[in-house]
C-alpha positions as CSV (number, residue, x, y, z in Angstrom):
1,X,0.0,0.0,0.0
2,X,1.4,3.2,-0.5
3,X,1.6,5.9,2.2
4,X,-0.5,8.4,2.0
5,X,1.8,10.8,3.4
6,X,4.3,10.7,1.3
7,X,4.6,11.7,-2.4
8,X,4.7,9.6,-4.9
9,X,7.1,10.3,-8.6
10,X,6.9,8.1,-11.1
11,X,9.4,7.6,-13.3
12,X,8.7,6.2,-16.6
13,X,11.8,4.9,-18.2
14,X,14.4,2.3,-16.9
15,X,17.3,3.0,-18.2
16,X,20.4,4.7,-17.3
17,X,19.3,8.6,-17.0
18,X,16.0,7.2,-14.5
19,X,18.4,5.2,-12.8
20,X,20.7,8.2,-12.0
21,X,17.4,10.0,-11.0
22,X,16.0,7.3,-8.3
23,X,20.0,7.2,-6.9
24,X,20.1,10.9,-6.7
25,X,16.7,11.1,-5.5
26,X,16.9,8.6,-2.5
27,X,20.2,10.3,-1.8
28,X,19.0,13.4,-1.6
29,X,15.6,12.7,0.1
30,X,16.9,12.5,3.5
31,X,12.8,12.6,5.1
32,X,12.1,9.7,3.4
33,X,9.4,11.9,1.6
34,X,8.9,10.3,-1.7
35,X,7.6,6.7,-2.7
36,X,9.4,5.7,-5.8
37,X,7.8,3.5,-8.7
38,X,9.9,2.8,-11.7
39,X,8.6,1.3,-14.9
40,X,10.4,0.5,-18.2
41,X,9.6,-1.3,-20.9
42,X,12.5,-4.2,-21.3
43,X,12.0,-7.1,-19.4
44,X,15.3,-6.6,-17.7
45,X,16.3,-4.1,-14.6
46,X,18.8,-1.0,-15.7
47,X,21.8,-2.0,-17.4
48,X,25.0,0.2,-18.7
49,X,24.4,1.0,-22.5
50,X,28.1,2.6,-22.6
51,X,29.0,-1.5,-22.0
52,X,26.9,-2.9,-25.1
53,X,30.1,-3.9,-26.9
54,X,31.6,-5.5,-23.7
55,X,28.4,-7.8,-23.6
56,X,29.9,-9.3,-27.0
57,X,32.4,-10.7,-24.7
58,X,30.5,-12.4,-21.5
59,X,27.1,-12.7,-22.6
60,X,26.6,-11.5,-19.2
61,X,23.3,-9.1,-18.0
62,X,24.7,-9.3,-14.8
63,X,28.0,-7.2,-15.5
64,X,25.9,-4.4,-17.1
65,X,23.2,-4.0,-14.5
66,X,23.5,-0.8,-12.7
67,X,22.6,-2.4,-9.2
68,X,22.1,-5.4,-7.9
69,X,18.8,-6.6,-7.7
70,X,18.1,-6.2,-4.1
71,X,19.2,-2.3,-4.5
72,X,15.2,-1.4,-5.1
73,X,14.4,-3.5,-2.3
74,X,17.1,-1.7,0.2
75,X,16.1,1.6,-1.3
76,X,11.8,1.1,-1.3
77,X,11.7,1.5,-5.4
78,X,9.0,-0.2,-7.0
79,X,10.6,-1.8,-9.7
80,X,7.8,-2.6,-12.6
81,X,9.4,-4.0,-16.2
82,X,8.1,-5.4,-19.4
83,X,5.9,-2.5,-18.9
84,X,4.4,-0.1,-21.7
85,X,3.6,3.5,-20.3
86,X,0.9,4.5,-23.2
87,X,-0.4,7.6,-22.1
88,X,-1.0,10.3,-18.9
89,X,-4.2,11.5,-17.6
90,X,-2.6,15.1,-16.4
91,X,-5.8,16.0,-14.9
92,X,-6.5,13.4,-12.7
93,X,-2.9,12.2,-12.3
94,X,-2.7,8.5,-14.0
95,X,-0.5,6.5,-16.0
96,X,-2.4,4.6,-18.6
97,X,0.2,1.4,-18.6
98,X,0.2,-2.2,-20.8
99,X,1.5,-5.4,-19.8
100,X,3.9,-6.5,-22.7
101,X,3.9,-10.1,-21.8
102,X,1.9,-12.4,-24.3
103,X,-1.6,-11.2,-23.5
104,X,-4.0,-9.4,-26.2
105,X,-4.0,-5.7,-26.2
106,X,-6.6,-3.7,-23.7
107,X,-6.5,-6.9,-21.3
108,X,-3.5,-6.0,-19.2
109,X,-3.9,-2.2,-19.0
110,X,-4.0,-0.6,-15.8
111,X,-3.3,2.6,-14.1
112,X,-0.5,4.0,-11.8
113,X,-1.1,6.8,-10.0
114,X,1.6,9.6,-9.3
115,X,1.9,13.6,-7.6
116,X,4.8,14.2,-9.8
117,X,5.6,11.8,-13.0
118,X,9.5,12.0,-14.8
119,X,9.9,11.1,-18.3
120,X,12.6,9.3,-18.9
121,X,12.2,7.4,-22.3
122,X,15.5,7.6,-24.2
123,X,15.9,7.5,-27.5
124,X,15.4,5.0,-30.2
125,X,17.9,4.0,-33.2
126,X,16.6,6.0,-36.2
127,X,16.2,3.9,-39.3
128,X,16.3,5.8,-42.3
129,X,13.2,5.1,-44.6
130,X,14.5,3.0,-47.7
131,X,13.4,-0.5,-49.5
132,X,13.9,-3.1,-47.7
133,X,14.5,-2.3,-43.9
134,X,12.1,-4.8,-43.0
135,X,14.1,-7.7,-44.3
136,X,16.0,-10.2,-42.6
137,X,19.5,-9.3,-41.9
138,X,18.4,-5.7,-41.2
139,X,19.5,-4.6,-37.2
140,X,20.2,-2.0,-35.1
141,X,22.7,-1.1,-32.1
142,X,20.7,-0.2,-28.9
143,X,19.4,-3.0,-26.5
144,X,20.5,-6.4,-25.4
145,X,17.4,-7.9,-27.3
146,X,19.6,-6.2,-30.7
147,X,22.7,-7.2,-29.9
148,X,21.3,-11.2,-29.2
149,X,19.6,-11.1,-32.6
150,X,22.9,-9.7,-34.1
151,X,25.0,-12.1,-32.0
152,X,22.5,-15.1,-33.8
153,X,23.0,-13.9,-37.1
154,X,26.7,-13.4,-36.9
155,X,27.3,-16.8,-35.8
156,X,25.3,-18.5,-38.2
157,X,26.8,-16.6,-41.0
158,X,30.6,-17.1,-40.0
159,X,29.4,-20.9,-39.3
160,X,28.2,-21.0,-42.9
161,X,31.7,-19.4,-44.3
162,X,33.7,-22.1,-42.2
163,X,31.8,-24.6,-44.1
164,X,32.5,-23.5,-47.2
165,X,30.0,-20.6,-48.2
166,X,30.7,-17.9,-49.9
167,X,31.8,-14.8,-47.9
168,X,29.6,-11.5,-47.3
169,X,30.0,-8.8,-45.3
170,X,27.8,-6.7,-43.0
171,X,27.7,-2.9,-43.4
172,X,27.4,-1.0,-40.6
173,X,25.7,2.2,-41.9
174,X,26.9,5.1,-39.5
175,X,30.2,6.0,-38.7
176,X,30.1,7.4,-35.2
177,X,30.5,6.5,-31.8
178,X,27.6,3.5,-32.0
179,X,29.0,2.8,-35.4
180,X,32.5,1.7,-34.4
181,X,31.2,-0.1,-31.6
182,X,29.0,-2.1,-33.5
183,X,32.0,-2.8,-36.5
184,X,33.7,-3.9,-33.6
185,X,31.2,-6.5,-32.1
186,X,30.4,-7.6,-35.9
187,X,34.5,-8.0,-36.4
188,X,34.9,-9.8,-33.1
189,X,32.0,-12.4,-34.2
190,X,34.5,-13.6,-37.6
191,X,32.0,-11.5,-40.0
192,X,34.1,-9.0,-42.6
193,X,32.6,-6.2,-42.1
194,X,32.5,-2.4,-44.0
195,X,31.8,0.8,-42.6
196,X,29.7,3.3,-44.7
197,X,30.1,7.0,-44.0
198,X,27.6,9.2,-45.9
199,X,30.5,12.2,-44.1
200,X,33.8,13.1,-44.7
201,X,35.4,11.7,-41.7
202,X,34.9,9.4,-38.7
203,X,33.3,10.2,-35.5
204,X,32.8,14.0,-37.0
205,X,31.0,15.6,-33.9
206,X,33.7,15.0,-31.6
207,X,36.7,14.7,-34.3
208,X,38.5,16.8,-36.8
209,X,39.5,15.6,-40.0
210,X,43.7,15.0,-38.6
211,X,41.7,13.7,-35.9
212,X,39.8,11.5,-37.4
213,X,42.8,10.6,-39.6
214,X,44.0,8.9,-36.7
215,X,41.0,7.1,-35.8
216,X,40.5,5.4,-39.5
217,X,44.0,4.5,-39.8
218,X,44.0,2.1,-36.5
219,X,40.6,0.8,-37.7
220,X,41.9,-0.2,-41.4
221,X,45.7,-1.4,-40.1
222,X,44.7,-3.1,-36.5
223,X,41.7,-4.7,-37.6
224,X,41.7,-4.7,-41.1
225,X,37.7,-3.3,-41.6
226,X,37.3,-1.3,-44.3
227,X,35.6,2.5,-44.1
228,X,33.8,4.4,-47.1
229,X,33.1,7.7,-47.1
230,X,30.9,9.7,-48.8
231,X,28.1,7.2,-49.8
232,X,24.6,7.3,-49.2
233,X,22.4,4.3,-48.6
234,X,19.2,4.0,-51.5
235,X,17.8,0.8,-51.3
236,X,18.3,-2.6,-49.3
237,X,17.6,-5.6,-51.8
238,X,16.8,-9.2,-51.0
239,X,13.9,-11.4,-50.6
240,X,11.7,-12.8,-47.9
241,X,13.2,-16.5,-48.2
242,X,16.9,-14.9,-48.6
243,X,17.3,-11.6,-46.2
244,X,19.6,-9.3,-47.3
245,X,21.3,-10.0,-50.4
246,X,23.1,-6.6,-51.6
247,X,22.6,-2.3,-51.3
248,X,22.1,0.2,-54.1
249,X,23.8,3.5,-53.6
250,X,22.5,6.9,-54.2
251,X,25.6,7.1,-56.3
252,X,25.0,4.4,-58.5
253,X,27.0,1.9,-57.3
254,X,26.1,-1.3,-55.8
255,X,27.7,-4.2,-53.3
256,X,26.6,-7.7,-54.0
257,X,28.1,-9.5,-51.1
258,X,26.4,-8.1,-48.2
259,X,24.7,-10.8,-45.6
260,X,23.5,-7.7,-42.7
261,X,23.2,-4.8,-42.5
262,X,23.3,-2.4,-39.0
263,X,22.3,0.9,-39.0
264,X,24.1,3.1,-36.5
265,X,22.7,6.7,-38.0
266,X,21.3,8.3,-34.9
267,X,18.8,8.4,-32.7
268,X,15.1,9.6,-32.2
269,X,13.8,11.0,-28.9
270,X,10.8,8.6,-27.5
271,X,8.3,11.3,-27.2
272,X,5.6,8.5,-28.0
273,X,4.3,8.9,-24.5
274,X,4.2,12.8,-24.2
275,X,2.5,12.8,-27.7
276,X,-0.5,10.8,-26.6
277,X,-0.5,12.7,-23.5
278,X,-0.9,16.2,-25.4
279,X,2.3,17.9,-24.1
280,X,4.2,20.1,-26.0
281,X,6.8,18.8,-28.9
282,X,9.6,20.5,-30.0
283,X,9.4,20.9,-33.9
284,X,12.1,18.3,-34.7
285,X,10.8,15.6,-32.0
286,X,11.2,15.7,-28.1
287,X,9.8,16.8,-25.5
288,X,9.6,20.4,-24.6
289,X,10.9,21.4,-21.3
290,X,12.3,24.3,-19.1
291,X,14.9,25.4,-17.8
292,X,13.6,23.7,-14.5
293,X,13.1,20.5,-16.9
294,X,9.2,20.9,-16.3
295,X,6.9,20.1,-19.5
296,X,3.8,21.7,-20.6
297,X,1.6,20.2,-18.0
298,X,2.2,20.5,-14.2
299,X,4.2,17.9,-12.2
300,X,5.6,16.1,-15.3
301,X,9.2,16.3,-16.1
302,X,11.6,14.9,-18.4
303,X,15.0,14.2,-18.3
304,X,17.8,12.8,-20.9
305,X,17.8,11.8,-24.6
306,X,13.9,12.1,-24.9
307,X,13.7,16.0,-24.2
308,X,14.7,19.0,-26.0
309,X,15.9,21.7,-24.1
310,X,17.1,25.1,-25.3
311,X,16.3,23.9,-29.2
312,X,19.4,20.9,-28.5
313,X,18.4,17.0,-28.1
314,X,20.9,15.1,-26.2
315,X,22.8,11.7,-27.4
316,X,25.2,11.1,-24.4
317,X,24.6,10.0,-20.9
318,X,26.2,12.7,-19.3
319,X,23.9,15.7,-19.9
320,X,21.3,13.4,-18.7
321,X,23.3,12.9,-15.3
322,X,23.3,16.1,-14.8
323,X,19.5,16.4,-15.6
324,X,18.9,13.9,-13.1
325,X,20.7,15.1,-10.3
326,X,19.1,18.9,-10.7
327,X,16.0,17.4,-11.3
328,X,16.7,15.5,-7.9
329,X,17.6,18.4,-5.9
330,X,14.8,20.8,-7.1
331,X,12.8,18.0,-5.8
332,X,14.2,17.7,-2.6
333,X,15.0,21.6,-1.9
334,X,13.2,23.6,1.0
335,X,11.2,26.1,-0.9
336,X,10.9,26.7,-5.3
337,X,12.7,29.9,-5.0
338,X,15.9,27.3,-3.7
339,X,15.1,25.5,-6.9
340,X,18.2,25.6,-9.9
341,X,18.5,25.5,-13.3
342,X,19.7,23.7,-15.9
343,X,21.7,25.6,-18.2
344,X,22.2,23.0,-20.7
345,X,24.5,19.5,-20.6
346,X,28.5,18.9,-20.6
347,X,28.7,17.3,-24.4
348,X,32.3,16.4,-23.1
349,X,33.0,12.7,-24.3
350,X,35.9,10.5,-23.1
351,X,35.9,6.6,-25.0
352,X,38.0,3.9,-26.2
353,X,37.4,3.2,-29.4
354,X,38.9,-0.4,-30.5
355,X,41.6,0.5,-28.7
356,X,41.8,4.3,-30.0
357,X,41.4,6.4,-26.9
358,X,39.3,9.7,-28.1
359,X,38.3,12.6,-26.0
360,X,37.1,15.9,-26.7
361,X,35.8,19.1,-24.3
362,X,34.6,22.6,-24.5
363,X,34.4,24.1,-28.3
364,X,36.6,22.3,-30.1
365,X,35.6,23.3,-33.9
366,X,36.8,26.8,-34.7
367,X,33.3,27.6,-36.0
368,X,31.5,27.2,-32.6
369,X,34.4,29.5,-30.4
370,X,32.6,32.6,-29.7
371,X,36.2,34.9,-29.1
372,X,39.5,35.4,-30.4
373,X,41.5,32.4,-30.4
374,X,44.8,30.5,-30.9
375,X,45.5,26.5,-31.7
376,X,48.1,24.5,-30.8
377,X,48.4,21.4,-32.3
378,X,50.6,18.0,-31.1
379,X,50.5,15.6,-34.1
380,X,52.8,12.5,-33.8
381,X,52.0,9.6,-36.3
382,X,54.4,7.1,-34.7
383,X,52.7,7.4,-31.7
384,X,49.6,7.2,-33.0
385,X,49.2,10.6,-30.7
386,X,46.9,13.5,-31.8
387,X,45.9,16.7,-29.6
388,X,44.6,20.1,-30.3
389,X,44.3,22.3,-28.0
390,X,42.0,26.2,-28.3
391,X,43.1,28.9,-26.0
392,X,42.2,32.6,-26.4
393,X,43.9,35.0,-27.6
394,X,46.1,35.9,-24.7
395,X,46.6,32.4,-23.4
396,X,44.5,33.0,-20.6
397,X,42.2,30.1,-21.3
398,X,41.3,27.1,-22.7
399,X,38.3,27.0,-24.8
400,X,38.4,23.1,-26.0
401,X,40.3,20.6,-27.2
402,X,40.5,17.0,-29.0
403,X,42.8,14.1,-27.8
404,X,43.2,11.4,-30.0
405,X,45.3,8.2,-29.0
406,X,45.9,9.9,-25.9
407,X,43.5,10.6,-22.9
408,X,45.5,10.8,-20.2
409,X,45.2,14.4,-19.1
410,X,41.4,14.6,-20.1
411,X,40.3,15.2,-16.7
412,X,43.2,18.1,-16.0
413,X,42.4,19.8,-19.4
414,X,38.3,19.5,-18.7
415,X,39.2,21.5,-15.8
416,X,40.7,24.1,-17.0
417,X,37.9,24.4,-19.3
418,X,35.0,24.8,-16.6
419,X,37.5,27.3,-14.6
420,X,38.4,29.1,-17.8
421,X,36.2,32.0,-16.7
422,X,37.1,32.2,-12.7
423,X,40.8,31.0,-13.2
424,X,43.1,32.1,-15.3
425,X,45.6,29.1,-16.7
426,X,49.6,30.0,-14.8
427,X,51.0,27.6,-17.1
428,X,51.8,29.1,-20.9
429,X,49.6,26.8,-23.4
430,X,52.9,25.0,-25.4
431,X,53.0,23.5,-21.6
432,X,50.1,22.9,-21.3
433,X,49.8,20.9,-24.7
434,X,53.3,19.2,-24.2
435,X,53.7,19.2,-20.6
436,X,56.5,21.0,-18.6
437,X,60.3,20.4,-19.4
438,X,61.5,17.4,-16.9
439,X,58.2,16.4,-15.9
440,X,57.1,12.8,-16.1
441,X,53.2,14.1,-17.5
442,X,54.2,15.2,-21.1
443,X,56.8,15.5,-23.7
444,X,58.4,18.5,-24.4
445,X,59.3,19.9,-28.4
446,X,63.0,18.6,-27.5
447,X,61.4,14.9,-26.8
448,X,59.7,14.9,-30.1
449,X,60.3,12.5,-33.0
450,X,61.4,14.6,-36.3
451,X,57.4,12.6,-37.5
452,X,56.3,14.6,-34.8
453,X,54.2,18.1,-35.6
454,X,53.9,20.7,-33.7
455,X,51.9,24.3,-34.9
């Protein structure tokens, strides 16, 4: 039964953004105020997305849960999966919910009542709307149940080309962050596998072309994948006995020996819920909030890759942290006027990348800085070593950076970025880029290879 005294939130979503939220909330909520209910739609309790590629390797849930199971039960969280949340009743304060086991529609619905409901949905892959997405063969990179149907398919087809069969490849269709993960996984499973690139250049909203230089060259000499830029998908052919059987380009040109295909192109918010509910969109999809991430209606909220906020839709984990956690303290402050905002997420990303350690912070394309500003570039092909570094004008600050092959002082150089306005940097930026003469935490120009750049 739940206690009339206290307030019930609902959050809607069980994934890693709601997780943060119950943590933060039950951390914060120190009066034991709030009875939690958390309802998500897999049939599985919250697991680490950021580890997807990782589950290639154990076939283990268990390593990429969040918390052990007994966490809800320590922490009085009402833990309800394999749950559909379909649409809110604002006035009266219900949840309109379906039962996704195998029963007919309509005869597992029920409601959940709530004071103050959170949206936290996600996103889902975007699949681009071409012939033949519907065929066998076709997947995408985003849950456990994807990465068990790709893991099926894999093996059958690299059991087939042990056996004698001809050999195909899979295309991954995307080459960003979910892109290379999944070329990974697909390599580690004995499939050849391409990348297609309808861009210029690997990973290019966190990379620069020498940047991304770096990257493709590991991925074609370590594992022997090939990339291709600059080609857009038309058309998937195959047939319903067959699956998959080859891709038309927009260009003209066509690959016969493809066996799958996984696209890795994005992701759309999962407004679904908010749209049946009647709360406002954002024109390009998500759901509208605040700066005190409140929707249209009163006591709903929504947090991470579903919402827009400020015009910009989220696709890392980390702006939804900090969503969470405001979100948690607004809830848990003494009065609305102690209430804070949130100004917009930390896009700061920090990966390794088939070994490739990337990293980037602050503006790092010249196009975005704001102010008059100098690079310094470190560029070292034998050690497979790439880093550029922004500063203003009078080397008082640093705006941004990329590290490529390197990460090592990520978290020193993210620092000096959130302090750029409050503390000026001491050290002169070539140190900063290079590290200080005699030190053991960088190389200086007289430690450099004659490969080595420096500008």
């Amino acid at each position: 039964m739940t206690d009339i005294n206290k307030e019930v939130v609902v959050v809607v979503g069980n994934g890693m953004v709601g997780h943060r939220f119950l943590e933060r909330l039950r951390k914060y909520d120190t009066t034991n105020h709030f009875t939690l209910i958390s309802i998500g739609e897999e049939p599985i309790q919250h697991y680490n997305r950021m580890l997807l590629t990782e589950y290639f390797e154990h076939l283990s849930i268990d390593k990429l849960k969040l918390a052990p199971p007994n966490w809800y039960i320590e922490n009085e969280i009402q833990l309800m999966t394999n749950i559909q949340a379909l649409a809110l009743d604002t006035t009266n304060k219900t949840l309109l919910c379906q039962q996704l086991n195998d029963v007919p529609n309509g005869e597992a619905q029920f409601e959940v009542s709530y004071d103050r409901i959170v949206i936290a949905t996600g996103a889902s892959a975007l699949v681009p709307r071409l012939p033949g997405t519907n065929l066998r063969g076709v997947f995408v990179y985003r849950s456990i149940a994807d990465l068990n149907d790709i893991i099926a398919f894999g093996e059958k087809q690299a059991q087939l080309e042990a056996t004698g069969a001809d050999k195909k490849y899979a295309l991954v269709v995307g080459g960003g962050l979910l892109g290379l993960e999944a070329a990974k996984a697909v390599h580690d499973l004995n499939v050849s596998v391409r990348i297609i690139n309808r861009g210029d250049r690997l990973m290019s909203r966190q990379l620069d072309t020498d940047g991304a230089k770096v990257l493709h060259n590991e991925i074609v000499n370590k594992f022997g994948i090939d990339v291709l830029y600059g080609k857009s998908t038309q058309e998937i052919i195959g047939t319903e006995a067959n699956g998959v059987e080859a891709v038309q380009f927009t260009n003209g040109e066509r690959f016969d020996d493809v066996c799958m295909i996984i696209f890795a192109t994005g992701i759309k918010p999962r407004d679904e819920l908010a749209h049946s509910s009647g709360l406002e969109l954002a024109t390009r999809g998500g759901i509208l909030i605040n700066d005190y991430l409140e929707c249209s209606e009163s006591d709903v909220y929504a947090i991470g890759e579903c919402i827009s906020h400020r015009n910009v839709t989220y696709g890392l984990v980390a702006p939804g942290y900090e969503m969470a956690d405001t979100l948690a303290k607004n809830f848990t402050c003494e009065s609305p006027d102690n209430r804070i905002l949130f100004p917009g997420g930390d896009i700061s990303t920090k990966l390794k990348l088939m070994g490739m350690e990337v990293g980037s912070f602050g503006d790092y394309f010249p196009e975005f800085i704001k102010e008059p500003f100098e690079e310094l570039t470190y560029n070292n092909p034998l050690e497979k070593v790439y880093k550029k570094l922004f500063f203003s004008s009078d080397g008082k600050k640093l705006l941004g950076g990329i590290l490529v092959g390197d990460t090592s002082d990520f978290v020193r150089l993210s620092l000096m970025y959130k302090q750029k306005d409050t503390k000026p940097l001491v050290d002169p930026p070539n140190e900063i880029l290079l590290g200080k003469r005699g030190s053991s935490g960088g190389n200086t120009v007289l430690d450099l290879p004659d490969e080595a750049q420096t500008f």
